[in-house]
MARMAR-16695 format. One record per residue (C-alpha): x, y, z negated. Coordinates in steps of 0.5 Angstrom, whole numbers. Each point is the difference from the previous one (the first is absolute). Layout:
<nodes>
+-------+-------+-------+
!     X !     Y !     Z !
+-------+-------+-------+
!     X !     Y !     Z !
...
+-------+-------+-------+
</nodes>
This chain:
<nodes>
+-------+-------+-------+
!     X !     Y !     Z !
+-------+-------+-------+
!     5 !    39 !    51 !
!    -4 !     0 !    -6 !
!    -8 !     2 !    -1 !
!    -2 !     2 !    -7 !
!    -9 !     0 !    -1 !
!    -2 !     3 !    -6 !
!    -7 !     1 !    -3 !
!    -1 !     4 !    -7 !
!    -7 !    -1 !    -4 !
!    -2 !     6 !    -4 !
!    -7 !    -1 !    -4 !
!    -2 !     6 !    -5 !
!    -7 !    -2 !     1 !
!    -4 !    -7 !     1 !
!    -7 !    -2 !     2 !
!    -3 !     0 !    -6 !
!    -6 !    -4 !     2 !
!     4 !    -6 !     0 !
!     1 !     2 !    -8 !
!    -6 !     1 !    -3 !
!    -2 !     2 !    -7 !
!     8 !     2 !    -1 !
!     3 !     6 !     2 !
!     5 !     0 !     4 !
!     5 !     5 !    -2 !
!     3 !     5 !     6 !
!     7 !     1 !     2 !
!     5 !     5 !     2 !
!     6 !    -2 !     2 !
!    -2 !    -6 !     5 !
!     0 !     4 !     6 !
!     5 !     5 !    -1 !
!     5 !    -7 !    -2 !
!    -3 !    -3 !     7 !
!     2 !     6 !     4 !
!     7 !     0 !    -4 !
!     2 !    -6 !     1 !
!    -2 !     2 !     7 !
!     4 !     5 !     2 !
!     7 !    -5 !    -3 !
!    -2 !    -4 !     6 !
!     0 !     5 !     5 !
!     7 !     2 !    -2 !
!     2 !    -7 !    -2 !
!    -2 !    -1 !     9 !
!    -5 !    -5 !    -2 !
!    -3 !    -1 !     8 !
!    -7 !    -1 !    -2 !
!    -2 !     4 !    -7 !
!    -8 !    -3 !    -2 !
!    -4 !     5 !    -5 !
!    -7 !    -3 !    -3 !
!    -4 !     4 !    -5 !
!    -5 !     0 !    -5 !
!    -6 !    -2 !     4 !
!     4 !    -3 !     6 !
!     5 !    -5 !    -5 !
!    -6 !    -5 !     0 !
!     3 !    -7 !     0 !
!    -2 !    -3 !     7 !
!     5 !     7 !     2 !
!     6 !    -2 !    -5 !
!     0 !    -7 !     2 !
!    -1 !     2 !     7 !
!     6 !     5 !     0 !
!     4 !    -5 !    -4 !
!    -2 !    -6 !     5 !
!     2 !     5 !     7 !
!     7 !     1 !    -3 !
!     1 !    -8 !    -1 !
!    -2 !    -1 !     7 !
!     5 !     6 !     2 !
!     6 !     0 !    -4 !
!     6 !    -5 !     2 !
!     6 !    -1 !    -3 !
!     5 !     6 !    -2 !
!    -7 !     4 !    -2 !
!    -3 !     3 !    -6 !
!    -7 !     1 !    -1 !
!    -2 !     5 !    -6 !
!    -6 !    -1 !    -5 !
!    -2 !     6 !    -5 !
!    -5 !     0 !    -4 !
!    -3 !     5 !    -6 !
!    -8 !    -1 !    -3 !
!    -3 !    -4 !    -5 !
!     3 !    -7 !    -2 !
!    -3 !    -5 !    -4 !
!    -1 !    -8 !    -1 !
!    -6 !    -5 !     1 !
!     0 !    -7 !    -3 !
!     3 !    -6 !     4 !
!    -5 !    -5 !     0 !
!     5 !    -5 !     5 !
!     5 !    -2 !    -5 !
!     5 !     3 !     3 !
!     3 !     5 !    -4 !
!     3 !    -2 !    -6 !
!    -3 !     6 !    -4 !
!    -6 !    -1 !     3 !
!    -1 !     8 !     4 !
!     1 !     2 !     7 !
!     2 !     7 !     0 !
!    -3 !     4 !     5 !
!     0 !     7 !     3 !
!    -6 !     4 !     0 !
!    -2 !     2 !     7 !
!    -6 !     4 !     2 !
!    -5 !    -5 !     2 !
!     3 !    -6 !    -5 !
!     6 !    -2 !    -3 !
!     6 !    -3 !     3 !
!     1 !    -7 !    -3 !
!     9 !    -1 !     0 !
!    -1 !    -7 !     3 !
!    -2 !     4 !     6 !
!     6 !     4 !     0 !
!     4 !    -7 !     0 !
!    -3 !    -3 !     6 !
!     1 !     7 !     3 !
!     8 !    -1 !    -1 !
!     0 !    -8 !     3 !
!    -1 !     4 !     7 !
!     6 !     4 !     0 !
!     6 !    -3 !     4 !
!     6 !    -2 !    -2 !
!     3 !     5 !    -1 !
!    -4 !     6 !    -1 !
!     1 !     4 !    -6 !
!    -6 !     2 !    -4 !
!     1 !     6 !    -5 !
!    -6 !     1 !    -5 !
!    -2 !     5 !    -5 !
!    -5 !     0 !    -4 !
!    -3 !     6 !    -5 !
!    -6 !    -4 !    -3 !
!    -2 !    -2 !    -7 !
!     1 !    -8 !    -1 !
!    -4 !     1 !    -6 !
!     3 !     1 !    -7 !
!     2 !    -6 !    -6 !
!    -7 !     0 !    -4 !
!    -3 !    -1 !     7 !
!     4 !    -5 !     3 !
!     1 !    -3 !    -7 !
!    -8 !    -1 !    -1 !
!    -1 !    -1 !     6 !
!     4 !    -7 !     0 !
!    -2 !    -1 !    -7 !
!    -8 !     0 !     3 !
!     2 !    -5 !     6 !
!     4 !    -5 !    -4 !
!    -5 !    -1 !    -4 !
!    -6 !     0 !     5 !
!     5 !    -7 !     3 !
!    -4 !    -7 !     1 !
!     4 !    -6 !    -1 !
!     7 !    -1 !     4 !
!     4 !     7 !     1 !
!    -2 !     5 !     6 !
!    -7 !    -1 !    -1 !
!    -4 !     6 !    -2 !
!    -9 !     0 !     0 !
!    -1 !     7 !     3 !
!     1 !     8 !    -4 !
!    -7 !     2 !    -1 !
!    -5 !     6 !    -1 !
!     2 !    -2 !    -8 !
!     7 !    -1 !     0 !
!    -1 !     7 !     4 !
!    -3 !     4 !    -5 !
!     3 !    -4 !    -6 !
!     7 !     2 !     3 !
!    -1 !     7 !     2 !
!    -2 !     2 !    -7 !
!     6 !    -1 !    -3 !
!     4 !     3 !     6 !
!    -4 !     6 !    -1 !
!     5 !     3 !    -6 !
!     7 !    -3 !     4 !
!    -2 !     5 !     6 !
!    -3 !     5 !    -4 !
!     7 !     0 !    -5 !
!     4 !     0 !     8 !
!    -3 !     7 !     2 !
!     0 !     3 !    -8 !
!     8 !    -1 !     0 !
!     0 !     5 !     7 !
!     0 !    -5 !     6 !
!    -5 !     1 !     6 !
!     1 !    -9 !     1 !
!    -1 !    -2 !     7 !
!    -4 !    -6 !    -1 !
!    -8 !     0 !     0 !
!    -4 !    -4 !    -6 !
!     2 !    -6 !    -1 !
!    -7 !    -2 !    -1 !
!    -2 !     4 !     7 !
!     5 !    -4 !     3 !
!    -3 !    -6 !    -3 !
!    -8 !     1 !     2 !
!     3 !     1 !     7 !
!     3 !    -6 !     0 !
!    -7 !    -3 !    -3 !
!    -4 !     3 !     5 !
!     6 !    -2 !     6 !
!     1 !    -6 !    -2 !
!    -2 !    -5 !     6 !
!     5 !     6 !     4 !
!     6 !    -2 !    -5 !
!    -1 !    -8 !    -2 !
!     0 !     1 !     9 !
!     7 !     4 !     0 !
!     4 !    -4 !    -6 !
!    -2 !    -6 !     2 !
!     2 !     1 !     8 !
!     7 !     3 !    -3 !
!     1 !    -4 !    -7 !
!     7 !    -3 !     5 !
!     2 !     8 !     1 !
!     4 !    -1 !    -7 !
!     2 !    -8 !    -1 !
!     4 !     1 !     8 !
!     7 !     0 !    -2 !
!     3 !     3 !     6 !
!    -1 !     7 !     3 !
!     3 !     0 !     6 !
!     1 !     8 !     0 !
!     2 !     4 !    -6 !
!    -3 !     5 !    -4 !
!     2 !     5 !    -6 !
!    -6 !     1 !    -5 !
!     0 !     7 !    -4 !
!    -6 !     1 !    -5 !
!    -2 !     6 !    -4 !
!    -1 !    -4 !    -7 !
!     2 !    -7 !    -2 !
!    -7 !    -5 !     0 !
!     0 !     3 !    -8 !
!    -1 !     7 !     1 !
!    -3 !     6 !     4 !
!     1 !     4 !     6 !
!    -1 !     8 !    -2 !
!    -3 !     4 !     5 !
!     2 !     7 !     1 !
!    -3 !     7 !     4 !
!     7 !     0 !     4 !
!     2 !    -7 !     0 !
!    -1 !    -6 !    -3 !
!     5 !    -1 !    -6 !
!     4 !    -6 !     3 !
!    -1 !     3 !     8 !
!     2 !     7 !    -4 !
!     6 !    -3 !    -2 !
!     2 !    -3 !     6 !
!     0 !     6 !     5 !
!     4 !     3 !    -6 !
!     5 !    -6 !     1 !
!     0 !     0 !     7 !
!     2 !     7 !     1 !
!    -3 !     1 !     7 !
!     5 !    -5 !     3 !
!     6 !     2 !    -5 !
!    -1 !    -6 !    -4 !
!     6 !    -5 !     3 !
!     0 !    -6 !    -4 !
!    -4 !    -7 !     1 !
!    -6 !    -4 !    -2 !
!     2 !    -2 !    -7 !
!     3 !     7 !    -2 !
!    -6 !     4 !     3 !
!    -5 !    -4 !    -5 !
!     6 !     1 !    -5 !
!     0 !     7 !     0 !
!    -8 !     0 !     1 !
!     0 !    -3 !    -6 !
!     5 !     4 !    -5 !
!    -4 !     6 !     2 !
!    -7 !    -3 !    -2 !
!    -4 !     0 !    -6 !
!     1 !    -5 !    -6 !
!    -7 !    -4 !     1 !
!     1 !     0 !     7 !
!     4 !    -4 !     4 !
!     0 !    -2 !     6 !
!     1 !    -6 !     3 !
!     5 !    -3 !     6 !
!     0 !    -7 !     2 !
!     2 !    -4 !     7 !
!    -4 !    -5 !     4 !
!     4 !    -4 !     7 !
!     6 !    -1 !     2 !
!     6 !     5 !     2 !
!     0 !     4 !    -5 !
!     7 !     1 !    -2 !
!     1 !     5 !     6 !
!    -7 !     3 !     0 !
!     1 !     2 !    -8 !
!     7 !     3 !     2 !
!    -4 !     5 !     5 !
!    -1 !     7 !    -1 !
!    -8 !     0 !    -1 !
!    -5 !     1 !     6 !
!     6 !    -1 !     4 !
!    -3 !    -2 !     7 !
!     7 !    -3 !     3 !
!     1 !    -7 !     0 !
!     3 !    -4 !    -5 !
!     6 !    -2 !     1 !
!     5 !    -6 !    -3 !
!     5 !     1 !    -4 !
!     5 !    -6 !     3 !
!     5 !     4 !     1 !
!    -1 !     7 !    -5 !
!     5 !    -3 !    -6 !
!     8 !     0 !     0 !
!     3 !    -4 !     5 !
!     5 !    -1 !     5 !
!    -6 !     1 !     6 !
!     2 !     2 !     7 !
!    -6 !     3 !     2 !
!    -1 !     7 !     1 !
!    -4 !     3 !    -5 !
!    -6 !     4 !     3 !
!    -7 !     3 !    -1 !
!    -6 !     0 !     4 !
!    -6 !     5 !    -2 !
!    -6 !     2 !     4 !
!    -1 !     0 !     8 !
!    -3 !     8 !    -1 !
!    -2 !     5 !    -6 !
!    -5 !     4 !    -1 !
!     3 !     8 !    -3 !
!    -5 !     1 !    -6 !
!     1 !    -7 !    -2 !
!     5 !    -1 !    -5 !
!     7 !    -1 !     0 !
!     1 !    -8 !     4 !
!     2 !    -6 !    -3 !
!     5 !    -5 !     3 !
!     2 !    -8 !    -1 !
!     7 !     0 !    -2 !
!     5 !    -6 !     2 !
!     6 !     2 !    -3 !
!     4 !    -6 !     3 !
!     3 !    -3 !    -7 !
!     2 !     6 !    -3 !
!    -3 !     3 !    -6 !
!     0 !     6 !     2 !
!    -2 !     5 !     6 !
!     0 !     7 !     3 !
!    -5 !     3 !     5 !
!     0 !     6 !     6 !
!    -5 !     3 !     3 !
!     1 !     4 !     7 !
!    -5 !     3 !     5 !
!     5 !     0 !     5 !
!     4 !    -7 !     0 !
!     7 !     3 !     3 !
!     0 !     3 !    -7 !
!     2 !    -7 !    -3 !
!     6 !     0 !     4 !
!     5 !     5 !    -4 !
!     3 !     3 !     6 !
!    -7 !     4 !    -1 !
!     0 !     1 !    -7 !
!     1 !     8 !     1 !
!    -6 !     0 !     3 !
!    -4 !    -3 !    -6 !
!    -4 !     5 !    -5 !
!    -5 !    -3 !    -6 !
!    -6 !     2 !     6 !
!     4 !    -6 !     4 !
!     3 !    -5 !    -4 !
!     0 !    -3 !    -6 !
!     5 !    -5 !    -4 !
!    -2 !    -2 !    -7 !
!     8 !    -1 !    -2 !
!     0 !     7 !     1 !
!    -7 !     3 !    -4 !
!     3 !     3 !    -5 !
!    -8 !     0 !    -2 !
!     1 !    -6 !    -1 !
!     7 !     0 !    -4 !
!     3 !    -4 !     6 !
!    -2 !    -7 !    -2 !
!     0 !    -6 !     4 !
!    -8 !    -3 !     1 !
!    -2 !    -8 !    -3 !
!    -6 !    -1 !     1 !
!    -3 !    -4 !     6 !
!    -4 !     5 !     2 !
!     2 !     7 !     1 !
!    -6 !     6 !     1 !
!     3 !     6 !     3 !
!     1 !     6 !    -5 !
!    -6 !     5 !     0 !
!     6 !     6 !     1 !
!     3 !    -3 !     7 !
!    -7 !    -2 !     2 !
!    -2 !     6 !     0 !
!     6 !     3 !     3 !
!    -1 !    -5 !     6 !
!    -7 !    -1 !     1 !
!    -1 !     5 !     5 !
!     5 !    -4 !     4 !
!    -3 !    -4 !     7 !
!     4 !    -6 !    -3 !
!     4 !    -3 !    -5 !
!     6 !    -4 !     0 !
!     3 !    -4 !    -5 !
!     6 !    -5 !    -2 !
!     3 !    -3 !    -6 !
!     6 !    -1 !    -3 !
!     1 !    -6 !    -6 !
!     7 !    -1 !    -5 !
!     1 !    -5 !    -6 !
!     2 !     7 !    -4 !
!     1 !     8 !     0 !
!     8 !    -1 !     3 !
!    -4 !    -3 !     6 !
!     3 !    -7 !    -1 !
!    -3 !    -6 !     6 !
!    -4 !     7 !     3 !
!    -4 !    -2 !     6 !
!    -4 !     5 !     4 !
!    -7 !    -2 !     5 !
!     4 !     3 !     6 !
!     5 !     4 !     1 !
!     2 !     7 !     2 !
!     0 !    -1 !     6 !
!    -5 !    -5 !     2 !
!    -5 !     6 !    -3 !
!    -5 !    -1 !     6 !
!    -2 !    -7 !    -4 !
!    -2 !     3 !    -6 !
!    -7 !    -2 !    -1 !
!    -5 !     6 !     0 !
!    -8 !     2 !    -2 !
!    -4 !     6 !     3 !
!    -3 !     5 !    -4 !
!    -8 !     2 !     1 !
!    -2 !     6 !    -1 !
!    -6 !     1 !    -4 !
!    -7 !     0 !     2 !
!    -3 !     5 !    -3 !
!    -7 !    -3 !     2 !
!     1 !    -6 !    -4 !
!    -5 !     0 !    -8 !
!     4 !    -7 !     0 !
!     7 !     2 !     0 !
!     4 !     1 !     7 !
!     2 !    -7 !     2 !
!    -6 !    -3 !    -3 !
!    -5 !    -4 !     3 !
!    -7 !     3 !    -2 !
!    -5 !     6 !     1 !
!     2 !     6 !     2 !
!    -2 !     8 !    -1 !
!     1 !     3 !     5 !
!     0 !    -2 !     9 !
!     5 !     3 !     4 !
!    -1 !     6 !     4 !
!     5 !    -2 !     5 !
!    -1 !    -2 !     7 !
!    -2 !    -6 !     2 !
!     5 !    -6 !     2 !
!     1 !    -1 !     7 !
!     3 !    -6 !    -1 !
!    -3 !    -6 !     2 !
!    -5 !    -3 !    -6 !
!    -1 !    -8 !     1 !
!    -6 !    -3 !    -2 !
!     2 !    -5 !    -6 !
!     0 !     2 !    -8 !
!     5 !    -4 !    -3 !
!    -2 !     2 !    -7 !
!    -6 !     3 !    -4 !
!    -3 !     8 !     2 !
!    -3 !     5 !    -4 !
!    -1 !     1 !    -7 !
!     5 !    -3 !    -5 !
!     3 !    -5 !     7 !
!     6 !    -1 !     1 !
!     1 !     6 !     6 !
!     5 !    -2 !     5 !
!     0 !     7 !     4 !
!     0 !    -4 !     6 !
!    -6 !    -4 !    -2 !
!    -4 !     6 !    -2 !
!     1 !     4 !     6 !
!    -3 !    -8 !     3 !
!    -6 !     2 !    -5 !
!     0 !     7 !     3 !
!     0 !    -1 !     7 !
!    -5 !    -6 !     0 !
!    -6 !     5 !    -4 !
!     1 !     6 !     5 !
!     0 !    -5 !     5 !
!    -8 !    -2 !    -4 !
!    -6 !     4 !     3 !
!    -2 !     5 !    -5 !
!    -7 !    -4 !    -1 !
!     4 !    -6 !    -1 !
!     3 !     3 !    -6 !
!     7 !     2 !     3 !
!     4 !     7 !    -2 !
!     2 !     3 !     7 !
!     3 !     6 !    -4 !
!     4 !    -4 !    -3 !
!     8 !     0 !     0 !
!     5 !    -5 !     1 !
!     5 !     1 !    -4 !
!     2 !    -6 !    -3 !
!    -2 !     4 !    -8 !
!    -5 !    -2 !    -3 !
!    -4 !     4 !    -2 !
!    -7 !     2 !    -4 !
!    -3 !     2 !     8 !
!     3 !    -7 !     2 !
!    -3 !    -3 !    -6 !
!    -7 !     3 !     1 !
!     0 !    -2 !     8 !
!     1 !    -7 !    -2 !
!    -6 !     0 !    -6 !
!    -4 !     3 !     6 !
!     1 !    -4 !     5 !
!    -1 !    -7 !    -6 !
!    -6 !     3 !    -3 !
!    -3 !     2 !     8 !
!     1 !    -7 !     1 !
!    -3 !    -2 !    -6 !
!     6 !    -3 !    -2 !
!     3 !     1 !    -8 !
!     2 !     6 !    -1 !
!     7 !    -1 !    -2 !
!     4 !     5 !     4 !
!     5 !    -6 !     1 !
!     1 !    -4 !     7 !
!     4 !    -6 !    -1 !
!     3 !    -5 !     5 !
!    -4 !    -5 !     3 !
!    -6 !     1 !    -3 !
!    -6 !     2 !     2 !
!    -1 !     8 !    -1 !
!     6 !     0 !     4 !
!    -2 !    -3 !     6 !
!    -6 !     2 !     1 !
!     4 !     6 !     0 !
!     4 !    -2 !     6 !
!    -7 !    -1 !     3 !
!    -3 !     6 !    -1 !
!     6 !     3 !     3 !
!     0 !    -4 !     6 !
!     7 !    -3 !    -1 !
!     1 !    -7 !     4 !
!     5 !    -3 !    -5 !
!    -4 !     1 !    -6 !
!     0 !    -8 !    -1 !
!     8 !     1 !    -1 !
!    -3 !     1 !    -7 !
!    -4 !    -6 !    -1 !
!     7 !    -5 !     1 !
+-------+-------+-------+
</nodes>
């Protein structure tokens, strides 16, 4: 099954202090464009949705964020980057670029030199599909233009080799940025790129930081094989500027308005095609692609967490292979409608139907069937009857809607060469209807902040009475604020604090009911900041919060952690 992690970046302010003499304009679009992006992933079923804000989005955060997503995804995954704040550009002084700029992505303590994103991507397996979208400034033409105008004529002998920016270039450069930024704001644009010469001055007083990272990461951008794939959208080209908005910002704006809630049905190229009629003249975004396996990822419907699957057999052709469609193992009822791969078996074209009784499937039960109950496509008037192509098949919201309360959905699939059924081939037939393949429908949880279905941080605990099942010892992954939250491993962290004297930092009023929630999240901070320890809110696997847990608890095994 496969496992979507996102994380969404938003920065209406940063640490000014890192800025000095310049000030740095506020944003108002970045945190909701962050929250927006958000809930896509949510509905999208993304398993672990990630969210850093403003004073949390410092770069040791995003690069560790980015880094725990490598080390958790494998192939058939998707991991999902969103970022919206300021944008800018800092001279490279290895050589490396032939223009002789690094563009970065201002974060709260410090800016985000690109180089570091490209190394981030080397970790990924092969396999993983990375999406990432980003409403940021890159700088605008004169910016890039004089700028590399400054640097060339700063080179020393032989080609690459550049004598430091310094304080003089600084004020020389920024007196005539002055005039272009001043025009930008004139013409009604509210920019998302900080001062080309704050940014400069940032880069002068870090120096030894960024001469550190560009020279650690210089390889990122010359390795010529990604093994995951990754889709690129930027808000702008590199000679442009991203506007800000009260709402949204003016790319982000435009993306939900594309996306429609999840009505959107094409792939990754007629996403950013659609984006991109519908934007203004002097902004254009920006779509590029990096890795291998792009062909399959780019047909998919964007933000779809199912793996990619080949098209071998998905043109015309006279396979004997039965056509058939896999989705996922369950789905959570406020989500959006789910999505399936799709085999056709060598026909160019495909039918689908849905039942929450699979006996529905076998045509001796079709009085039985009613729109609560069954759906097949080549009778949706809704959808004037047609025949389905894609490779990928997201059920429609009307069905969806009409069946999600079930327990479980059935589904099957039928393939044919042309509307007169010629070479049809169905996945199993009307009477082997006890095979058709299935997924479980989850109610919502209405405790959830983070979407049901999510892993993350929850509002509210549970007023349930306690499990009385057994709870073993061993968290198998990360509890507390923004972990992973397996109800199972919960109600493990749960156990273990009622288990803790009160003046050792346990919650003996606590409930084990595998939610966690802000009293559970509370307790573990008591019990972290009882015993000194960093009060994160969060025990992982293994380490040692965790097992002096286990101790403080009494339990025996506790060193089934340390292995």
């Amino acid at each position: 099954m496969s496992r979507g992690i996102s994380l969404h970046i938003g920065l209406n302010h940063v640490d000014t202090s890192q800025y000095p003499d310049y000030v740095i304009p506020e944003l108002f679009g970045c945190i909701n464009d962050a929250n927006s992006m958000k809930v896509i992933a949510q509905q999208a079923g993304f398993t672990t949705v990630n969210q850093l804000i403003d004073g949390q989005a410092t770069a040791m955060n995003v690069l560790q964020k980015i880094e725990a997503a490598a080390s958790q995804l494998c192939n058939g995954d998707i991991f999902l980057l969103t970022y919206s704040g300021h944008g800018g550009q800092v001279p490279d002084e290895t050589g490396e670029e032939e223009d002789g700029l690094n563009e970065t992505w201002i974060l709260y303590d410090r800016q985000l030199i690109d180089n570091e994103l490209y190394n981030c991507w080397q970790h990924f397996a092969e396999g993983v599909r990375i999406f990432v979208l980003s409403d940021s400034c890159h700088s605008g033409s004169m910016v890039r233009m004089m700028l590399m105008n400054f640097m060339n004529q700063k080179r020393e002998g032989k080609r690459g080799v550049r004598t430091p920016f310094s304080e003089t270039d600084l004020l020389q450069f920024n007196s005539q940025m002055k005039k272009r930024t001043l025009r930008a704001i004139s013409d009604g644009l509210k920019p998302k790129n900080i001062p080309i010469g704050a940014s400069l001055k940032n880069y002068i007083l870090k120096r030894e930081l960024y001469q550190n990272i560009q020279l650690l990461t210089r390889s990122a951008k010359a390795a010529d094989e990604f093994l995951a794939s990754l889709i690129y959208i930027s808000g702008c080209q590199d000679n442009q500027l991203s506007g800000d908005g009260d709402s949204n910002g003016i790319f982000t704006g435009r993306l939900l308005t594309v996306w429609q809630n999840g009505a959107f049905t094409g792939d990754y190229p007629n996403f950013y095609d659609t984006i991109i009629a519908g934007m203004p003249a002097d902004q254009s975004p920006n779509y590029m692609t990096l890795g291998s396996n792009l062909s399959p990822f780019e047909a998919q419907k964007p933000f779809t967490v199912l793996a990619v699957v080949s098209s071998n057999n998905n043109s015309g052709g006279g396979s004997s292979a039965l056509p058939c469609m896999v989705g996922p193992a369950s789905w959570c009822s406020s989500n959006l409608p789910p999505c399936f791969n799709i085999d056709k078996a060598g026909n160019p074209q495909y039918y689908v139907e849905f039942a929450t009784d699979n006996k529905l499937f076998n045509a001796a039960n079709e009085s039985e069937r009613t729109a609560e109950n069954f759906y097949a496509s080549y009778s949706d008037a809704q959808n004037n009857y047609e025949l389905e192509a894609d490779n990928t098949y997201t059920m429609k919201s009307y069905t969806w809607d009409a069946m999600k309360n079930a327990d479980q959905i059935f589904y099957r699939i039928g393939s044919t060469i042309d509307y007169n059924w010629n070479g049809w081939k169905v996945s199993f037939s009307d009477e082997d209807y006890s095979s058709a393949p299935s997924f479980q429908v989850i109610a919502e949880d209405r405790n959830s902040t983070n979407g049901p279905g999510v892993s993350g941080e929850y509002t509210g605990e549970s007023s349930s009475e306690e499990a009385t099942e057994t709870v073993g010892n061993k968290i198998e992954q990360s509890v507390g604020k923004n972990g992973t939250n397996q109800r199972a491993d919960v109600k493990v962290i749960q156990k273990l604090l009622k288990q803790v004297d009160e003046n050792e930092g346990g919650t003996s009023t606590l409930l084990i009911d595998g939610i966690c929630g802000p009293k559970t999240i509370a307790a573990i901070k008591k019990f972290q900041t009882t015993n000194e320890l960093n009060p994160s809110g969060l025990f992982r696997p293994g380490t040692g919060s965790v097992i002096l847990l286990y101790i403080k608890s009494g339990v025996a095994d506790y060193s089934v952690e340390m292995v």
